[in-house]
N, C-alpha and C positions, 0 to 999 in steps of 0.2 A: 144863841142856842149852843150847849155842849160838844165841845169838839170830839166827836171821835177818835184815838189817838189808838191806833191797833198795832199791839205788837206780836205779828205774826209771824216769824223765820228763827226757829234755831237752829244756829247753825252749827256745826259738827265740828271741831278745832282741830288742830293739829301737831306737829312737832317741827321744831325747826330743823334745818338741812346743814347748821354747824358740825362736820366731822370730826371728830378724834378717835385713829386709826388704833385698833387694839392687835394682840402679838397673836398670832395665829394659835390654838389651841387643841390639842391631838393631832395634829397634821390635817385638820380641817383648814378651811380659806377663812383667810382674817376677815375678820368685819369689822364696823364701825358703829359707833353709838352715835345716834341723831340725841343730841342735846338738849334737852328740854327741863323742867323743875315740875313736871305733874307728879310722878314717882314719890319722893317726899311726900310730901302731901297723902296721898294715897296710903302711904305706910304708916301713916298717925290716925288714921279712921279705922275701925275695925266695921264699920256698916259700909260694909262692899259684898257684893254676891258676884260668881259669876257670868257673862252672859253665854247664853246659852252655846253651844258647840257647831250647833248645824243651823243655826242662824245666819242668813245670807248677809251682808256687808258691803257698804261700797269704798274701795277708797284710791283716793288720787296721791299720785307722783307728780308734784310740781317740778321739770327741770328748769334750770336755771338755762338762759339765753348765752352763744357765743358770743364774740367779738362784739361786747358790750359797749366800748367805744363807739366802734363804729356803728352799732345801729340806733346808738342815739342822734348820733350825727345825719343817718340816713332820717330819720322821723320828721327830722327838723326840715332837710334837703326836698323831701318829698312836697313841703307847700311852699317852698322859698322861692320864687318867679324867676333869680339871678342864677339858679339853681340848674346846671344838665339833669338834675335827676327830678327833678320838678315836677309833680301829678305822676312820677314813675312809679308806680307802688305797684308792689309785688302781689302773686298769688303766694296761695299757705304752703302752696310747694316749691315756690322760691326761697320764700321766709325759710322754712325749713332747711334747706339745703344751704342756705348763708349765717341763717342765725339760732334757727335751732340745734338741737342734738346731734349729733353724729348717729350716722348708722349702726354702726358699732355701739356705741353706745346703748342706742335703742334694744339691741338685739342681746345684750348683754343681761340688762334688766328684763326682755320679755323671757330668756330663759330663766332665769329665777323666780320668774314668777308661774310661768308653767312647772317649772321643776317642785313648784309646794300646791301646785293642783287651784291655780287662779288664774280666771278667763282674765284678757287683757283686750285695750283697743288703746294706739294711740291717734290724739288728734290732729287733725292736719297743722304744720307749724313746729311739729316735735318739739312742742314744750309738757305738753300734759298726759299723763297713762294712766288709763283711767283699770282700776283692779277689783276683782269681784269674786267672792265666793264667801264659804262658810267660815265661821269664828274662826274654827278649829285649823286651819289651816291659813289664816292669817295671822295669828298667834305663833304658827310656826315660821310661818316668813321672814315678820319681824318680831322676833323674839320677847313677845311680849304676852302677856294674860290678858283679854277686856274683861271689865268689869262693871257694874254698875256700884256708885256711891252716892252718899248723902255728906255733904259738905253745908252745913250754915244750914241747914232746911231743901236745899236745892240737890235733887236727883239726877246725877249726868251718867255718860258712858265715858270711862280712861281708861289708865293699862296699870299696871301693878310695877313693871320693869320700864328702863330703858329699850325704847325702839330701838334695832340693832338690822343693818344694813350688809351686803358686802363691802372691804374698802375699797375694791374696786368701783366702785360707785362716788367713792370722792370727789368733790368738786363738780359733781353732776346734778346733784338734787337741789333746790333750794326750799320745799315744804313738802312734807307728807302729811295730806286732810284727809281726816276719817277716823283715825284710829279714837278721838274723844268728841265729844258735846259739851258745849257750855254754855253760848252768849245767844243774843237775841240782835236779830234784826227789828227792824219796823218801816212799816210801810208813812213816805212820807206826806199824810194826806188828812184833812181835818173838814168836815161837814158838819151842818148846823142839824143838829137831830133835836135837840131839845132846849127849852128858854134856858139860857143861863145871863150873865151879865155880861157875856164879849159879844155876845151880835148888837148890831144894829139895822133899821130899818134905813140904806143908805138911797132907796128908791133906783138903784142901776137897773140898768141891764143885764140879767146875768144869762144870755144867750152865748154858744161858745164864740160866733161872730165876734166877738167882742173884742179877742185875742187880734185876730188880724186885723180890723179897724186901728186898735189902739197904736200898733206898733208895724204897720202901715208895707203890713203884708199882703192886705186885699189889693195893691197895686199889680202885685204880681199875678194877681185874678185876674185882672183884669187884660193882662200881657197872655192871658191861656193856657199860666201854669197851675196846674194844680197836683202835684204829683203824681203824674200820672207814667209807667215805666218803672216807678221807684218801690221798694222797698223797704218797710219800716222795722225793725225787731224788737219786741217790746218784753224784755225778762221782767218775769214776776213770777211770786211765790203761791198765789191762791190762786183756782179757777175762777170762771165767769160763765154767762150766757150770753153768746154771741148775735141771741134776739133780741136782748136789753140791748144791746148798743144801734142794733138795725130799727129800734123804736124809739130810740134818744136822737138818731139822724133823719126818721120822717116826721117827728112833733116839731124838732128844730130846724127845720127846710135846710137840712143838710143834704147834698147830690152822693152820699155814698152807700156802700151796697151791702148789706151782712156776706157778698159771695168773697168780697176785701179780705177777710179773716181767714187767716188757717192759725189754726194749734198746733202745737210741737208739742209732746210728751218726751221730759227728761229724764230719766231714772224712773219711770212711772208717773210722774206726773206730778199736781199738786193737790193740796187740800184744798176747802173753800174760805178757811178759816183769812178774813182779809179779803175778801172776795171784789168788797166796794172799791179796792184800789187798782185792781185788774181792769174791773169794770170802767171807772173813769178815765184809766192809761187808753183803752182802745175808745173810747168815745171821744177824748180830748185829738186822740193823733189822726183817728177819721175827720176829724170835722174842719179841721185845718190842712189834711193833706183826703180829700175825699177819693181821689182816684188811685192813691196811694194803697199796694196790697198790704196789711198787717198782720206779720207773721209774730203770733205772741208763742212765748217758749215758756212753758209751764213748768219750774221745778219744784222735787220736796223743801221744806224748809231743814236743807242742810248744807253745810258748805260743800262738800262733794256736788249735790245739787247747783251751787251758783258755777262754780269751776264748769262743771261739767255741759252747764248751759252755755255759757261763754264759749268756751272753748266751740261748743258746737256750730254756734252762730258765725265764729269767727273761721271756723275750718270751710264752712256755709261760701262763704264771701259774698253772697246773694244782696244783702242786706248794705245800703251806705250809711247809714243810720242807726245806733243802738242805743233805747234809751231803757235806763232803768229806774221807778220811782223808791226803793226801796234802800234802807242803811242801817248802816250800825253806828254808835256815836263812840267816835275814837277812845272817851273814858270806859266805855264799855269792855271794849278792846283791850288798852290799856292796863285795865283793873285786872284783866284776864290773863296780862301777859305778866304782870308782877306775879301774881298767885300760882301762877306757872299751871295755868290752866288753855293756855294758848301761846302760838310759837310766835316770835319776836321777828320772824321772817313773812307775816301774814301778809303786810304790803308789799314787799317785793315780789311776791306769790302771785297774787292777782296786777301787780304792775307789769308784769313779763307779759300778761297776755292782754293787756288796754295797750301798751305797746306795738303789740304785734299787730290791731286791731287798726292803730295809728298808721305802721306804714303799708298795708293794706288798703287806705283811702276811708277806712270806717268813720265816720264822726261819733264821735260816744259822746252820751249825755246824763248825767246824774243829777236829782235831787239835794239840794244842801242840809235839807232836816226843816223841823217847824217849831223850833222850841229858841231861834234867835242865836245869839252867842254861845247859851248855855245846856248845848247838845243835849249834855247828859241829863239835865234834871228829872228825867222820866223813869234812869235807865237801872237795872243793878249792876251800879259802876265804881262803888266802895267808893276811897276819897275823894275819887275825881268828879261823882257825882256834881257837885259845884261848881265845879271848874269850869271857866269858858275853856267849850273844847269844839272843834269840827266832826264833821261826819263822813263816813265810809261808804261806798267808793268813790264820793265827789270829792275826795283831798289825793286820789290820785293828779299828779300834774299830766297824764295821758287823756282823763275824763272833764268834759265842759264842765264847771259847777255851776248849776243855777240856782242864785236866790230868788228872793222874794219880794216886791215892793205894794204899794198899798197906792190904788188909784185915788184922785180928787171924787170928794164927793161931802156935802153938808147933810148932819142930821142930827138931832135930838135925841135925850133919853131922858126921863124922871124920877131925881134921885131925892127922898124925904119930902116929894110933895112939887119939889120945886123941876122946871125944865132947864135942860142942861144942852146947848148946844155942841156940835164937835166938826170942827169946820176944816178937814185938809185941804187947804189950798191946791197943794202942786204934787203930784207923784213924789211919792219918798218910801225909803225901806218900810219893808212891813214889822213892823213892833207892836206889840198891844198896849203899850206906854202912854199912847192918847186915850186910853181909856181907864190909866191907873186912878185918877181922881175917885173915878166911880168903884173899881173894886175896894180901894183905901178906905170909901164909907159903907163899904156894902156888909153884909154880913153872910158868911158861909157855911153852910150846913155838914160841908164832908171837905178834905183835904184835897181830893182829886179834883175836884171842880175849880180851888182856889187856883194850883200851879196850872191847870189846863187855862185858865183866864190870865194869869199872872205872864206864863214865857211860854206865849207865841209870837212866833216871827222868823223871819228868813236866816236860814244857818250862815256864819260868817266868821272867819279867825284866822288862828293860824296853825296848821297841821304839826300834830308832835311827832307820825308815824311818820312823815316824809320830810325829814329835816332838811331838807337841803332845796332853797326856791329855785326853782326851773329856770333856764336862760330867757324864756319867753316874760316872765317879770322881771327877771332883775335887771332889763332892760329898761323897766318904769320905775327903778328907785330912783326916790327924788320927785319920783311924782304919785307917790300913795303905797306903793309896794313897802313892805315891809316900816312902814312907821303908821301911826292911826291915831285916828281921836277919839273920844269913847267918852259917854255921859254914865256917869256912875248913879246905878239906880237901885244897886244893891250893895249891901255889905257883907263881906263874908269874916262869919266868927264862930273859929268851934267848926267848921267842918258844916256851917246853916247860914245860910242868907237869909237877909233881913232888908225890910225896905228902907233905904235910908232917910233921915229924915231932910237932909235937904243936898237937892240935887248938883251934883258939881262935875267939870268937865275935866277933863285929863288926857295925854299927850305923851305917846311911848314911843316904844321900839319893838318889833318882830322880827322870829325867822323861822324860816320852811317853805312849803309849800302856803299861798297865801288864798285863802274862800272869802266869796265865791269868783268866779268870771265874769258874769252880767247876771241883771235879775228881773224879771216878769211878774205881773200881778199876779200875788199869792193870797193875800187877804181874802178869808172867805166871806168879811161884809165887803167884799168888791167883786168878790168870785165867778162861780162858773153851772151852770145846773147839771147837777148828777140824777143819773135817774136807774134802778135796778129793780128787780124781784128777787123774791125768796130763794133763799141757796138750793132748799130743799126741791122744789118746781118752778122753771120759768113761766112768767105769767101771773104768776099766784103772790099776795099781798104785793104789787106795784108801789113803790117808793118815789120821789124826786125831793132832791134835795138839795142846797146850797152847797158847794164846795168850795174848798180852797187847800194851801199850804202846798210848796214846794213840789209835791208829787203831780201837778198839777200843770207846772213850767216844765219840768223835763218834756211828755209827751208832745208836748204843742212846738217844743222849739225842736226836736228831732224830727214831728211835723212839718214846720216852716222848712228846714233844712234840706227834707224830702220835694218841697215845691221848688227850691232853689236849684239843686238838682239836676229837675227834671227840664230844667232850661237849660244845662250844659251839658257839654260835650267828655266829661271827665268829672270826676265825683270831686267835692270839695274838699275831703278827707278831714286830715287832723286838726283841728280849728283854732285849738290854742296860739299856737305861733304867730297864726295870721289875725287873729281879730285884737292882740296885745300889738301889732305892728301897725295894722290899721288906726288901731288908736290915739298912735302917735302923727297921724297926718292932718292936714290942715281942714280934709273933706270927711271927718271920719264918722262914721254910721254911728259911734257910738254916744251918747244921752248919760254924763258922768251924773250922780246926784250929790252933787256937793255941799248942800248946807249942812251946820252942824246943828241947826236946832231944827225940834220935829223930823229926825231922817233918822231912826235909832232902831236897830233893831236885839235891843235892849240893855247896848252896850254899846260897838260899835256905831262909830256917825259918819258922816262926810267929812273929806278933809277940803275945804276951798282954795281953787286953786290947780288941784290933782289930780289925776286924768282915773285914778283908784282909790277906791276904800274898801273895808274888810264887811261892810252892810249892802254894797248892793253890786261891787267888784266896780267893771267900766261901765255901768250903768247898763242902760236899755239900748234896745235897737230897733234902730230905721234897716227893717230889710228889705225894703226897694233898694236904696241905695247902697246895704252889706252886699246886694245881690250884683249889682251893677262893677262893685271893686274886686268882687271874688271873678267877673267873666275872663 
């Protein structure tokens, strides 16, 4: 049945924190230009209008973190067992006071910005200032016009001028979000709503039990954890009905309670637009962590919206756990930062605060994408469209990235009359690659449906925005970090892939940050039941549906994480470090999937031998016993 594939977040872009300091001008204070290339652009369109004057506005002051050094080195120190500063993790008003902003600092910038008649709040951590008021008076602030344009067909909000700053603010800022709009998030999440030729009838189970069964969580049930004490934070962009979930946990003899649920309202809140992916975040992390409270944080679809949730959650500290199913595909990104339609500082913007989140004891978890290697093929991502590219914010090295794999399971389909068996023996990356035979002779009525059947599968590669691989892999080169194997299943010619006609393997090199971390059944012919009502009234046309993709593994393993927990004496915090250490031990929880044939998540394969590969990261896990090596 047709995947649903929702792309629901736009997000609000911004200007990079690059200063070049100008001469002071009539005895006024010098300022500085934040650097960016929208401007251009902007001056060759004459279909621009103003936006309106007394229009309210929200926008963020990303600052940049101190003694940057050193608090990488503390991130790292906070799970390292050999470590004095080991499980030490700071509240946001220690962060702040060692790694955030200066006082001064702070107070520097809230005068100027009261001084142009804009409310201010900053959040705990002193990295984020979140600014608000009318056009007409953010225009004044940072010396720019907003506007509305049409570029290519597409309608945003940008500024006419260079953003211009005090210089005194040099070397403070590292993004200012808000001042434009461009790019699109998407929720990463795919249900069976209608026949097409990627489902099949696999006869599973698609109870959410299925999740702790398989990967041998329900032990820890049975030890009497169930997260109970803990805290889950679950960012998304769309609303939900917190009755659909308290009826998705009594059909499925789940023990949890709709009283679990509180909402957070961001900036106002959010739309419903995407609604089914909120909806399965809080059903999937109830059902795995039942006792567990879930505190979902609803924002607009805009990047001040994501910042400003974060930040909230993280100023919070309530929560050890944050997961979000939601991303953008780095060519998306990319395409935006060429065009000079988004600031080149965008990861380092949101990595100062998955940081901060880190030595705080947070465990953060993200979604890899469902479209395989090739992120973008969905997305308006200009040439990179094509590109194997990763996804946003799982290619931070601060956020878990989970992929995707595809359970064992035998079944049938009939193609020209004849039956066609499809037999996955053993857990492998999820790809829709076993099922190319069948689209190859099928015939397709519209475009959408072809590439929705063609590239699904668990996101996987290697990050262009975070060049540089984290000490926590480049600890496994040699054993899968940066080199990979890959089954070539397409061709790229002209800026279009093409199926090739005969399959062949190949053997490289990588660098950056390396997707995913581990990876959980995402396939939604092995998936999970989703079940909701009508946005307009809860209750009203009741829905259940097959799920799967990516969005699907964040909430359940931020779940798990929530049960593990609730068995110690100290949160388990930042996880990357340790579950890449763990893996190099003799007892290690982790499930590599190595083979190179059938394990493709449509490029990406196993490398034999290798403790990683870029389709399913260190494989799967045994959390009885990740639970056992974290006490």
């Amino acid at each position: 049945m047709k995947k649903e594939w929702i792309a629901a977040l736009t997000i609000a872009v911004g200007v990079s924190g690059g200063l070049m300091v100008a001469p002071s001008i009539n005895g006024q204070a010098a300022t500085a230009t934040l650097s960016d290339k929208i401007a251009p652009r902007v001056k060759a369109t004459s279909n621009k209008k103003a936006v309106s004057k007394s229009k309210t506005e929200v926008i963020d002051i990303v600052l940049k973190s101190r003694n940057s050094t050193a608090l990488s080195k503390y991130s790292y120190a906070t799970v390292n067992p050999k470590s004095a500063s080991y499980h030490q993790y700071l509240t946001p008003s220690a962060f702040g006071q060692k790694y955030g902003q200066t006082t001064q600092t702070l107070t520097t910038i809230k005068s100027y910005l009261k001084k142009h008649h804009l409310s201010y709040k900053v959040y705990g951590g002193n990295l984020v200032i979140r600014a608000s008021g009318k056009v007409s008076n953010i225009n004044k602030a940072f010396g720019v016009t907003l506007v509305k344009v049409k570029v290519k067909g597409k309608t945003y909000q940008t500024h006419t001028k260079k953003a211009k700053l005090p210089s005194s603010f040099k070397g403070k800022i590292s993004a200012v979000l808000g001042l434009s709009s461009y790019g699109k998030y998407k929720s990463n999440l795919t249900t069976t709503a209608h026949a097409t030729k990627g489902q099949l009838n696999t006869g599973q189970s698609t109870k959410p039990q299925k999740f702790a069964k398989a990967y041998q969580l329900d032990k820890l049930y049975e030890k009497g954890l169930t997260g109970k004490g803990q805290r889950i934070a679950i960012l998304s962009f769309a609303n939900f009905h917190p009755a659909d979930a308290a009826y998705y946990w009594q059909k499925e003899g789940i023990p949890a309670s709709q009283s679990n649920i509180t909402r957070y309202n961001i900036d106002g809140g959010a739309s419903w637009t995407g609604y089914n992916e909120t909806t399965l975040d809080v059903e999937q992390a109830g059902s795995v962590a039942p006792d567990a409270a879930l505190d979902v944080y609803l924002a607009p679809q805009t990047d001040t919206g994501m910042i400003n949730a974060l930040a909230t959650i993280i100023a919070k500290n309530n929560a050890a756990q944050l997961t979000t199913s939601w991303g953008q595909s780095e060519g998306a990104l990319l395409s935006a930062i060429s065009q000079g339609a988004e600031t080149s500082a965008y990861a380092k913007a949101f990595n100062a605060l998955f940081q901060q989140a880190a030595v705080q004891g947070i465990s953060t978890f993200a979604a890899t994408g469902d479209n395989g290697a090739y992120d973008s093929i969905l997305d308006n991502a200009g040439s990179y469209r094509t590109d194997k590219t990763v996804d946003f914010p799982a290619d931070s090295a601060y956020v878990t990235a989970l992929g995707g794999t595809t359970l064992p399971f035998s079944a049938s389909y009939t193609l020209n009359g004849s039956k066609v068996k499809v037999n996955v023996k053993n857990e492998r990356a999820w790809g829709s690659d076993y099922l190319y035979n069948r689209f190859d002779k099928s015939y397709y009525s519209n475009y959408q449906d072809r590439i929705d059947d063609y590239f699904a599968g668990g996101g996987g590669g290697f990050s262009r925005l975070n060049k540089t691989t984290p000490a926590f892999q480049r600890a496994l080169i040699g054993q899968g970090v940066n080199t990979f194997a890959a089954v070539n299943l397409w061709q790229l010619s002209n800026e279009t892939l093409t199926r090739t006609s005969k399959t062949t393997t190949t053997t490289g090199t990588g660098t950056g940050r390396n997707v995913p971390d581990l990876a959980f059944n995402a396939d939604p012919n092995t998936g999970y039941d989703l079940y909701m009502s009508s946005a307009k009234k809860v209750g009203k046309s009741p829905k259940w549906y097959t799920s799967g993709g990516t969005s699907v593994v964040s909430p359940q393993v931020a779940a798990a994480n929530a049960v593990m927990n609730s068995g110690l004496t100290t949160r388990i915090g930042y996880w990357n470090p340790q579950i890449y250490r763990l893996a190099q031990t003799k007892t290690s929880p982790f499930t590599p999937l190595t083979s190179k044939t059938d394990n493709t998540n449509l490029y990406y394969t196993g490398q034999p031998g290798k403790l990683y590969n870029q389709a399913t990261g260190l494989g799967t896990a045994n959390f009885e016993t990740l639970f056992e090596q974290l006490k």
